[in-house]
Each structure stands twice: as structure tokens, then as C-alpha cells.
C-alpha positions as CSV (number, residue, x, y, z in Angstrom):
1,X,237.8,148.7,172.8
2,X,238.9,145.1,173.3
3,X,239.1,144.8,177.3
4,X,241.7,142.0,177.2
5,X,244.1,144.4,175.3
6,X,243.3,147.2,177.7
7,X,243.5,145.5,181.1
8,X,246.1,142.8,180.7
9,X,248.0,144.7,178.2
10,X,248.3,148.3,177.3
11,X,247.0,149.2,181.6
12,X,250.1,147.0,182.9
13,X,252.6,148.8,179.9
14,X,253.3,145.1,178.6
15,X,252.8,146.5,174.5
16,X,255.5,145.0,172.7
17,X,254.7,147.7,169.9
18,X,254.8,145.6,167.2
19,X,251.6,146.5,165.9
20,X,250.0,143.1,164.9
21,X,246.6,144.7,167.0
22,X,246.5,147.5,164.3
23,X,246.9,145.7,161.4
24,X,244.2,143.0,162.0
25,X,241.6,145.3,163.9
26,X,238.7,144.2,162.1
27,X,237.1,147.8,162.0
28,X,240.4,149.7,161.4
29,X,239.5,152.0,164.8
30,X,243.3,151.5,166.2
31,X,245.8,153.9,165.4
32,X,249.5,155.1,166.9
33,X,249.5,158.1,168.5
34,X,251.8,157.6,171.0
35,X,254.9,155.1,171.6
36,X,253.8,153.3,174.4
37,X,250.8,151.5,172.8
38,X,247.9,152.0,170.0
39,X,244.9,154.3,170.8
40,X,241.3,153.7,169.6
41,X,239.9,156.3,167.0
42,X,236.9,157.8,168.6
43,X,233.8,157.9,165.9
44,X,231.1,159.9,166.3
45,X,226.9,159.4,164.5
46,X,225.0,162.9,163.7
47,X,221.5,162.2,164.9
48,X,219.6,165.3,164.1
49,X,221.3,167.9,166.2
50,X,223.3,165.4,168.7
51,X,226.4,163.4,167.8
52,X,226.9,160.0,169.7
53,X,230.2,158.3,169.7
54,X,229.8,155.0,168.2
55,X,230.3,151.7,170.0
56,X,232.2,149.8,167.6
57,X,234.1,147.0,170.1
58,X,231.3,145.6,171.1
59,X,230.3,144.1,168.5
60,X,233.3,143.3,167.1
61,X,235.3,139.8,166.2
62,X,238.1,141.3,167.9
63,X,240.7,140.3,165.6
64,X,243.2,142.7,167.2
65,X,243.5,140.2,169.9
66,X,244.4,137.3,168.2
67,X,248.3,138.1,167.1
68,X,248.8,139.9,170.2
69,X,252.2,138.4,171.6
70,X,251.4,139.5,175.0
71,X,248.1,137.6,175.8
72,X,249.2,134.0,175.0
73,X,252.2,131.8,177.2
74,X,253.7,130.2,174.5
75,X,256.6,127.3,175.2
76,X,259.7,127.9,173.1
77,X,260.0,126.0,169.4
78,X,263.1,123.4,170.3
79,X,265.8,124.2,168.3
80,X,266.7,122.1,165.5
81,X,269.8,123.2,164.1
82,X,272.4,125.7,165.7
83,X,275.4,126.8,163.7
84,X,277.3,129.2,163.1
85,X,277.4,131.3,160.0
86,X,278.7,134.5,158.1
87,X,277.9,135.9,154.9
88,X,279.8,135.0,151.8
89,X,280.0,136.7,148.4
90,X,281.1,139.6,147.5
91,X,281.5,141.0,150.9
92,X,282.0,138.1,154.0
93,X,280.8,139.4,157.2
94,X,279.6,138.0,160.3
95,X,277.0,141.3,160.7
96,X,273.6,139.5,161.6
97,X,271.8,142.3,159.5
98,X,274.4,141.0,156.3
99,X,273.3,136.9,157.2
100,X,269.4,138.0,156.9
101,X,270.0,139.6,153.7
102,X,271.8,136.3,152.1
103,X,268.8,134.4,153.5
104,X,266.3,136.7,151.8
105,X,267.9,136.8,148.6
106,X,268.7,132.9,148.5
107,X,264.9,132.4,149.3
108,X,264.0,135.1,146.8
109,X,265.9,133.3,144.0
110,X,264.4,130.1,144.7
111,X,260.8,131.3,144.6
112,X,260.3,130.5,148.2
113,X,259.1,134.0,149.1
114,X,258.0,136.7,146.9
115,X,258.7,140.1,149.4
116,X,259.5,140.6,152.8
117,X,258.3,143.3,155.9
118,X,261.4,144.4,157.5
119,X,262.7,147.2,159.8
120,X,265.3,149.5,158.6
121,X,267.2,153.0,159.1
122,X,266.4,156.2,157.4
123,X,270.5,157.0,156.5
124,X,269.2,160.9,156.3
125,X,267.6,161.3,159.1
126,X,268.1,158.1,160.9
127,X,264.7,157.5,161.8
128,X,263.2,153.7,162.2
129,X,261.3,152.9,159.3
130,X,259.3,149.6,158.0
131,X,260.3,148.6,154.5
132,X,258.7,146.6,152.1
133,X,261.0,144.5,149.9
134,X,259.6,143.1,147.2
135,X,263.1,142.7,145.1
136,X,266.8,141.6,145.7
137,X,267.6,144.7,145.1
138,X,265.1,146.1,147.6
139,X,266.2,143.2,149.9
140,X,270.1,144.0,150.0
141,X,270.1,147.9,149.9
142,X,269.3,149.0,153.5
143,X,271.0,149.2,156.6
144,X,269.1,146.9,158.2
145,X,267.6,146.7,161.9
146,X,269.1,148.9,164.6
147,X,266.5,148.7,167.2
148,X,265.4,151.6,167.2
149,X,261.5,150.7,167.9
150,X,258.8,151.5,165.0
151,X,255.8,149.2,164.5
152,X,257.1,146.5,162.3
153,X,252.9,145.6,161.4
154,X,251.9,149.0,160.3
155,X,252.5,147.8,156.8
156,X,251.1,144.4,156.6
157,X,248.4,145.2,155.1
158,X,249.7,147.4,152.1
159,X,252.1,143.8,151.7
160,X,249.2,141.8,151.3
161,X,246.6,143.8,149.9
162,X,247.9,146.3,147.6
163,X,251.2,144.5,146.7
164,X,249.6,141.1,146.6
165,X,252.5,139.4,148.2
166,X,251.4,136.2,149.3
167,X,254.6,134.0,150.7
168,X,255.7,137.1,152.4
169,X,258.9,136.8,155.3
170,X,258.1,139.0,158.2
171,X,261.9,140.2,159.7
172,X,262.2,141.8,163.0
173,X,262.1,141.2,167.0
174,X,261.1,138.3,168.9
175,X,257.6,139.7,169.9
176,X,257.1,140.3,166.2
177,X,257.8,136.3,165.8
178,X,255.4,135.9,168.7
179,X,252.5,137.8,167.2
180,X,253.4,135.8,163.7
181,X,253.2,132.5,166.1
182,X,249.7,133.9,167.8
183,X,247.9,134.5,164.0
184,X,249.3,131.0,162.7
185,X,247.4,129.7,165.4
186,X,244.5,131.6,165.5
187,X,241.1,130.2,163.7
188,X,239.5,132.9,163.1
189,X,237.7,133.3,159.2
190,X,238.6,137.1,158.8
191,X,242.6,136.5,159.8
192,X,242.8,133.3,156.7
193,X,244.4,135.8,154.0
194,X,247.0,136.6,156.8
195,X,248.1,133.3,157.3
196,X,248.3,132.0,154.4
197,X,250.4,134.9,153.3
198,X,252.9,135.3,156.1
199,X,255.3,132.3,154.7
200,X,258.7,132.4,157.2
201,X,259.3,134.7,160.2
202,X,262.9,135.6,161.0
203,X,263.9,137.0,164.6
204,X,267.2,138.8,165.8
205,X,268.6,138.5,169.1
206,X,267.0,141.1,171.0
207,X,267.8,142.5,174.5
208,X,265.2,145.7,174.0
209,X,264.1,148.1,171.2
210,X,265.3,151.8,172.1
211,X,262.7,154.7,171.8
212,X,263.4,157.2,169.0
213,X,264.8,159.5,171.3
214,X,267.8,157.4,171.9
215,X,269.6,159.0,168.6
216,X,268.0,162.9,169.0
217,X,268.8,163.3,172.8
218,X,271.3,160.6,173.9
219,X,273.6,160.7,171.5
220,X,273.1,164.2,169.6
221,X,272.6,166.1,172.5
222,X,274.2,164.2,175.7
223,X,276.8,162.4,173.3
224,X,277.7,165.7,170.8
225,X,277.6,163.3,168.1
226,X,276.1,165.0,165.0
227,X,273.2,163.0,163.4
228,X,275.0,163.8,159.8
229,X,278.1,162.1,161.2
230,X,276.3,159.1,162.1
231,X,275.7,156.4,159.8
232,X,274.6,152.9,161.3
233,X,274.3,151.9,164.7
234,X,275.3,148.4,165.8
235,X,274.4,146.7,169.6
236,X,276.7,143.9,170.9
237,X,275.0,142.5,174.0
238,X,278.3,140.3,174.1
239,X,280.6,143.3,175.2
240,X,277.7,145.6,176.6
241,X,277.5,148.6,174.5
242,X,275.9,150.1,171.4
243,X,277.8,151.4,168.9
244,X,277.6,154.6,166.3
245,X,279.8,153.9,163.3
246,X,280.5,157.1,161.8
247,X,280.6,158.1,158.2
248,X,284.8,159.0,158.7
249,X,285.4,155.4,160.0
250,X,285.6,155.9,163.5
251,X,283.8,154.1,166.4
252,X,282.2,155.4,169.6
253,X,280.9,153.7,172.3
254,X,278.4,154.0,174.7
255,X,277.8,151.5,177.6
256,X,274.4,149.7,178.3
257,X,274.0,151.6,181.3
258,X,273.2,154.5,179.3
259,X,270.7,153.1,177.1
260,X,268.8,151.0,178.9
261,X,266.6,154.4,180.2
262,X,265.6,155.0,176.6
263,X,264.2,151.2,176.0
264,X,260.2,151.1,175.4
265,X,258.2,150.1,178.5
266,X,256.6,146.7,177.1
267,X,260.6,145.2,176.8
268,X,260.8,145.5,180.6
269,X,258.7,142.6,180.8
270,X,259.4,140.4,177.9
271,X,262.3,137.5,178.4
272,X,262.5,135.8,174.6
273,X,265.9,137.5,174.2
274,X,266.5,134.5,171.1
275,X,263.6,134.4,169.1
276,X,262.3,131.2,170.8
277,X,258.9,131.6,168.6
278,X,260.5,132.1,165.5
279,X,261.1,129.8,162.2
280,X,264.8,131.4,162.1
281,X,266.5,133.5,164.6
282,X,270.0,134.7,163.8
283,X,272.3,136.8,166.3
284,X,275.9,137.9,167.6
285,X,275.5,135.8,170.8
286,X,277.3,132.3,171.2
287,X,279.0,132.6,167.7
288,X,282.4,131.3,166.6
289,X,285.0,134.3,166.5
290,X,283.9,136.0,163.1
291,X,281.0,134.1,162.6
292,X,277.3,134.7,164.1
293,X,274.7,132.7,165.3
294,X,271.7,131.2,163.6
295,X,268.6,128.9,165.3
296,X,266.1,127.0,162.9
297,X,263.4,126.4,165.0
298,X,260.9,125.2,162.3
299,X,261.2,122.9,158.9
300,X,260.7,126.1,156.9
301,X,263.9,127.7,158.8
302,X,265.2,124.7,158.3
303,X,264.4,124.9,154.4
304,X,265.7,128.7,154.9
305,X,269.0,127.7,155.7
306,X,269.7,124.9,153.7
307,X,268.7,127.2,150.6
308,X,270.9,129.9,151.4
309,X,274.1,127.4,151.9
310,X,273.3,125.4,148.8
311,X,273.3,129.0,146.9
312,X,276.7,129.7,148.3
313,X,275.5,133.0,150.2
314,X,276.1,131.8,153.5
315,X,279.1,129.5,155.1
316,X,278.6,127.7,158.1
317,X,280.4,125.5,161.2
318,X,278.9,123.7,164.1
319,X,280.6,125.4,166.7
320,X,278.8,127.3,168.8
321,X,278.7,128.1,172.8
322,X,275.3,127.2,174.0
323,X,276.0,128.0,177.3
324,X,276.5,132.0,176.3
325,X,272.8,131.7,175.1
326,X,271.4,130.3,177.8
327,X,273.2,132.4,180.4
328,X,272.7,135.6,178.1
329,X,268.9,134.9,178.3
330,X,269.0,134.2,181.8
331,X,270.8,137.7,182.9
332,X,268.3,139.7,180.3
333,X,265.2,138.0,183.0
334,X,267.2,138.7,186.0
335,X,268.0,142.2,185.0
336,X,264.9,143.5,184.2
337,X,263.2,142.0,187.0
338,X,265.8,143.4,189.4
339,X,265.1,146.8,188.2
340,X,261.6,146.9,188.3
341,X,261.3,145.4,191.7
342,X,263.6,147.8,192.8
343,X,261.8,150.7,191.2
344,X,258.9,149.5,192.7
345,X,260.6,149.8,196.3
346,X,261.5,153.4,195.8
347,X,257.5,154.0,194.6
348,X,256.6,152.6,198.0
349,X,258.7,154.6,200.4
350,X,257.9,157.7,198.5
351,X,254.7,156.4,199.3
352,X,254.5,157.1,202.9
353,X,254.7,160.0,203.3
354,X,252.8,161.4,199.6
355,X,249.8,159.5,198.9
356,X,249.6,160.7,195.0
357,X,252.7,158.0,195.0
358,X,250.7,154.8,196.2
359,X,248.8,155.1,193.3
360,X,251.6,154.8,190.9
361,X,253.0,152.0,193.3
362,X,249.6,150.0,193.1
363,X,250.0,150.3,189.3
364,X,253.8,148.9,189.3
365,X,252.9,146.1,191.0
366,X,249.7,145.4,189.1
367,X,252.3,145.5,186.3
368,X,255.1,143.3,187.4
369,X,252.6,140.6,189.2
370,X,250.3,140.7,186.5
371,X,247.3,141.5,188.0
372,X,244.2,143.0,186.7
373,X,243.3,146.7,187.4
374,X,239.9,146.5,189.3
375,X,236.8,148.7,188.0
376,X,236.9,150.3,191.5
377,X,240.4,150.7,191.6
378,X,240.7,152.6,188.2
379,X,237.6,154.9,189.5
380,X,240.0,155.8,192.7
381,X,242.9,155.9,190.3
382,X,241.2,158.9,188.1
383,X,240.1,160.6,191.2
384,X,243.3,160.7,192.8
385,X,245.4,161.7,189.8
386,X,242.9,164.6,189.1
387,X,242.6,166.0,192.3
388,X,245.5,164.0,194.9
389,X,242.9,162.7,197.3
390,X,241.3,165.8,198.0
């Protein structure tokens, strides 16, 4: 498999699991079979009576590693215009899942894309899913994002290749912009079709995507909140909670502090909480009272915008509080670094006196520091977690 992803990546449990890798892997070997990151599909060659696992990363392009948004530093796009807006129509609301869907449908109308990947909510069994909307009506019916984690990329290449969509917006989180950003920049021969095809990215405000289990244990089992009583989730980094809005009208809350055990790995280490590689980011934070925000960061965001307003879907004023943003993206840094660090204290005292532990504190700080996991290292690694330093 690709060694960049493996060392610098999925080793240091930096996988933003957007699944960019997956889609673009130029031999289709990658699959999901866990939540943490992709696994590599294990082929085996019948040579008389043997069978030999095939080698098929060596010689490879290694496409996967081209849209990963974890192996490229990228400055942020400067903003160019920051407003703040609310739907209008038949319905005016200030959701930011009700502001992408005006901006979809206005750029649908005026043939500037012809579908769009996004992430939705299964309203059965409330269960991420990735939806391909290839109509307004497609574009307007679903409950939008609720970030609740599911690779956003797993259907990329049914969008392009069986549906044919070629000015296609990709909607989701700011690592999916980042891997949207990587591929745009990317020369490679084999990822042309993808390019050309992936027209506008849109990001939401994101302080960290929530494993599955957030709805099943948290608030099911911990919470006694039946799933069938449940129908949309909402997260307001502004006030600090997350929010199930239930099918009788009523509200319950729980606090960050609860959550923030069930959020994936790979956000721990990720600080683009505004979609600062995105053509368009739109989100609660900063806004005008009834209003939410929305960043152009690119002329086709630009172009997004000014479509959307012109068709009357969207209303918009200037005011917004740029200091909220900046200080909201500041504490999301400082938090997750806090925690980590101090994680990685407890590691090293439990250290001293069990030496299983100072393996798994050589890993955390490989992971927060960034350092690469050593041949040697990952030998003594295996040996110690098999048999604790016998």
C-alpha cells in the first residue's frame, strides 16, 4: 500500500475519512472496513498449488495519495465576500442545511451544475448516508448534514461514471473541500475526468464529525431518547450543544462535553473549522441574529452566490462578527490540542510503572508531533503488544 498514507496518515490516526483515497485508488484495492481509516484488499495469484498475495502498490501511480487532505499544508483561500444570509421562499430560515439547498437549486436552474454529492440522514433509521442529487427535487428533499461521519467519496465514482455528471458540486466538511483542493491541483493523467468534473465545492462549519455510535449509544441508550422519536439533529457550536429535534416538537439538549468522546480520531488533529479550502463555506457562526454565515472564497463561490440572490432564494446583509470566527477557530486548535497533550501525560505516568503503556505513549506522541513511526520501532511495537515485553 501507499507508504505515505500508512506512515504519515492512517499510523498517526490523522484520516479525515472522507474517502477521496478510495475513490481515486487507481487499482480499486481500498475498501472501508473500519471507521478509523480504509484497509487494503488483500489479492491472492494461484500458481499451481500455491497462492501468492499480489503486490499491487508497488507498481502503482498512487493516485490515492493525491486528494488526500492530510498530506499537503495548504494556506487558507482569502475570503472574498462575507455576508450574512437566510433562505427565502416558501419557507425563510437561517438553517445552514436550508441556505445550501437554495444555492443548489439556484445553480441547478441556471445550468451551472448538473448534480451534486452530498451527506444526508437516513429519517428511518437515522444513519449517515451519501446522496446523489441529480434533480431539485433530489436537491431539496433531505435532511441534510448532521455530522454524523460517513465517507462523503464513496460515491464519486458512480457520479461521474455511471451518472455522467460532469459539473458536479461536492457538499460536505472542510477536509472533504481539502481533498477537492488536493485533486484540483494534482497533474496526474489518470485523476483529468475528476477534475474536470468536480465544478464547485461547498463546506459547512465544522468543529468534528461524530462516530455512528453517537445516536445508538449516546443518546438511545445513555440519553433514553427513542431513535423513532428522533427526527433531525442540529449542532450549534455558538451555544455548545447538539441538539435532537423530536418528531412531537420538542427539543433536548446535550452539552459538548458529552459528545466530544464520540468524534472520529482524525478531527482531533484538523484545525479548518471554516472551510478555509473551500469555493463556499456557509455556517451558524458570526451571523446576524436569524441569519447565517456564508464565505466565498473562490470566483465560482462567488458566481454561487450572486446566482442564488439574483433568483431570489437567498437574502442577504453585510453584517457579520468576524471576530466570533476567528476566535471560534482559535478555541477549536487550542482545545483539541489541550486534550491530546493532556491524554498524552496520563499515557506516560501509566507508563512507569506498566511498560505495555510506553508503547501507546510513543504512538501519541508520534501522532501529535507528527513524527514518522520508524521500521524498528514498529517491529518492537508488534512484539510488545503480542507478548508485553516478555
Amino acid at each position: 500500500m501507499s507508504e505515505r498514507l500508512n506512515e504519515e496518515v492512517w499510523a498517526l490516526d490523522r484520516c479525515s475519512g472522507c474517502g477521496m483515497c478510495v475513490a481515486t485508488c487507481a487499482k480499486g484495492m481500498l475498501f472501508w472496513d473500519e471507521e478509523e481509516h480504509p484497509s487494503l484488499e488483500v489479492r491472492e495469484k494461484a500458481l499451481g498449488l500455491s497462492r501468492v498475495n499480489l503486490d499491487s502498490c508497488s507498481f502503482c501511480p498512487k493516485t490515492c495519495e493525491e486528494g488526500c487532505p492530510q498530506l499537503e499544508e495548504w494556506s487558507l483561500l482569502e475570503p472574498k465576500e462575507m455576508v450574512s444570509v437566510r433562505a427565502k421562499g416558501v419557507i425563510v430560515s437561517p438553517e445552514p442545511n436550508e441556505v445550501i439547498k437554495s444555492l443548489l437549486v439556484a445553480s441547478k436552474a441556471a445550468g451551472l451544475i448538473d448534480g451534486a454529492l452530498l451527506m444526508d440522514l437516513n429519517p428511518w433509521t437515522l444513519q449517515p448516508i451519501v446522496r446523489i442529487a441529480r434533480t431539485v427535487e433530489e436537491m431539496t428533499s433531505g435532511l441534510g448534514m448532521q455530522y454524523l461521519w460517513t465517507p462523503l467519496f464513496d460515491r464519486l465514482n458512480e457520479a461521474i461514471y455511471e451518472d455522467g455528471l460532469r459539473n458536479l458540486a461536492i457538499v460536505g466538511t472542510p477536509c472533504a473541500s481539502q481533498a477537492v483542493r488536493n485533486l484540483r491541483s494534482s497533474e496526474s493523467a489518470r485523476l483529468t475526468l475528476y477534475r474536470k468534473a468536480i465544478r464547485l465545492s461547498i463546506a459547512t462549519f465544522c468543529t468534528g464529525m461524530y462516530r455512528r455510535e453517537l445516536v445508538t449509544q449516546l443518546l438511545s441508550q445513555e440519553k433514553g431518547i427513542a431513535l423513532h422519536q428522533i427526527q433531525r439533529l442540529s449542532i450549534s457550536p455558538r451555544d455548545g450543544y447538539l441538539m435532537a429535534l423530536l418528531w412531537d416538537g420538542s427539543e433536548r439538549m446535550v452539552a459538548f462535553d458529552e459528545v466530544e468522546g464520540y468524534t472520529r480520531r482524525g478531527c482531533a488533529t484538523c484545525n479548518d473549522l471554516l472551510g478555509e479550502s473551500a469555493d463556499l463555506a456557509v455556517g451558524a457562526l458570526g451571523a446576524k441574529e436569524g441569519y447565517c454565515t456564508l464565505i466565498t472564497r473562490s470566483e465560482a463561490g462567488t458566481i454561487c452566490l450572486r446566482n442564488a440572490l439574483s433568483f431570489g432564494l437567498l437574502e442577504s446583509v453585510e453584517e457579520i462578527d468576524e471576530a466570533a470566527l476567528s476566535k471560534a477557530a482559535e478555541e477549536k486548535d487550542r482545545r483539541k490540542r489541550a486534550q491530546a497533550f493532556d491524554q498524552l501525560k496520563l499515557l506516560m505516568l501509566d507508563a512507569l510503572r506498566d511498560p505495555q503503556k510506553w508503547v501507546e505513549a510513543q504512538r501519541e506522541f508520534s501522532r501529535l508531533y507528527g513524527t514518522k513511526e520508524t521500521v524498528q520501532a514498529r517491529k518492537e511495537r508488534v512484539c510488545h503488544d503480542s507478548c508485553a515485553q516478555c
